[in-house]
C-alpha positions in Angstrom: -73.1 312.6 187.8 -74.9 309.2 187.3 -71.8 308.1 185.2 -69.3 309.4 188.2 -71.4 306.8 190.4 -71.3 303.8 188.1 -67.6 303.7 187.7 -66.7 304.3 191.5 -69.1 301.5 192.3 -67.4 299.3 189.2 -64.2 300.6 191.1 -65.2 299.8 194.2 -66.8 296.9 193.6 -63.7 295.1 191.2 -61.2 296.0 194.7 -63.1 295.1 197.3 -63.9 291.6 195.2 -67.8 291.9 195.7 -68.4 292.2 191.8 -65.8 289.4 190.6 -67.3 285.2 190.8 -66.2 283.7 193.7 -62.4 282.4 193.3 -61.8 285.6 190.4 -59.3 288.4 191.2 -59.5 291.9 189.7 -57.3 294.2 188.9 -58.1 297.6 187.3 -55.5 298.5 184.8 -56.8 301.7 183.7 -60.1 303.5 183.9 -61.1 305.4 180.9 -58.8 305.2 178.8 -58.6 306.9 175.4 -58.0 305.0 172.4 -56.4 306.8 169.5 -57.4 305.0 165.3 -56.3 306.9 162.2 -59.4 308.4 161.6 -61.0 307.6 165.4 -60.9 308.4 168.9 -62.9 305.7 171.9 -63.0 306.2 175.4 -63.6 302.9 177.3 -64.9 302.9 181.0 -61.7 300.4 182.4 -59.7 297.9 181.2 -59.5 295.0 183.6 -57.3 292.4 184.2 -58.7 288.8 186.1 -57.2 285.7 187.4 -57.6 283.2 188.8 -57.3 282.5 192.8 -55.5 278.9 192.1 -54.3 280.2 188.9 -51.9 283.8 189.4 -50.2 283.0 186.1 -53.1 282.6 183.8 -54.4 286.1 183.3 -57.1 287.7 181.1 -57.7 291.2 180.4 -61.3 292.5 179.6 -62.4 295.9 178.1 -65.3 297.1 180.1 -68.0 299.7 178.6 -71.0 300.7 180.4 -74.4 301.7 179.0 -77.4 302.3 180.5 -79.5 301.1 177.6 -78.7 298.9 175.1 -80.1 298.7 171.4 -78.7 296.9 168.4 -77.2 300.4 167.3 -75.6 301.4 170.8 -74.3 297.8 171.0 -72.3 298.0 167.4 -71.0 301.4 168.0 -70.0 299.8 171.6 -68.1 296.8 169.7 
């Protein structure tokens, strides 16, 4: 449930602008996504796509994974 409620606020909060720096435009590409290797499968929380205000044609995309606590060892399995 706690998960549910973290990526409606990321959600929410990406739209509505109130998580993106001031002058930064979001745009959720996809939310949990599922990423297929040889040997692997990762789910990702969203991929995320900023820009911006001045600059529409200048975009950059951003993986986003969400932990509630972060070790060395969660970190590298993140990355």
């Amino acid at each position: 449930m706690m998960e549910y409620n973290l990526l409606q606020y990321l959600r929410e909060g990406l739209e509505s602008g109130t998580l993106a720096p001031p002058g930064v435009q979001a745009r959720i590409v996809e939310m949990q996504p599922l990423f297929k290797g040889t040997h692997t499968q990762t789910q990702v929380d969203a991929i995320v796509e900023f820009s911006l205000k001045d600059r529409h044609n200048k975009l950059s995309r951003a993986v986003i994974e969400m932990k509630s606590r972060l070790t060395p060892m969660v970190l590298e399995g993140a990355i």
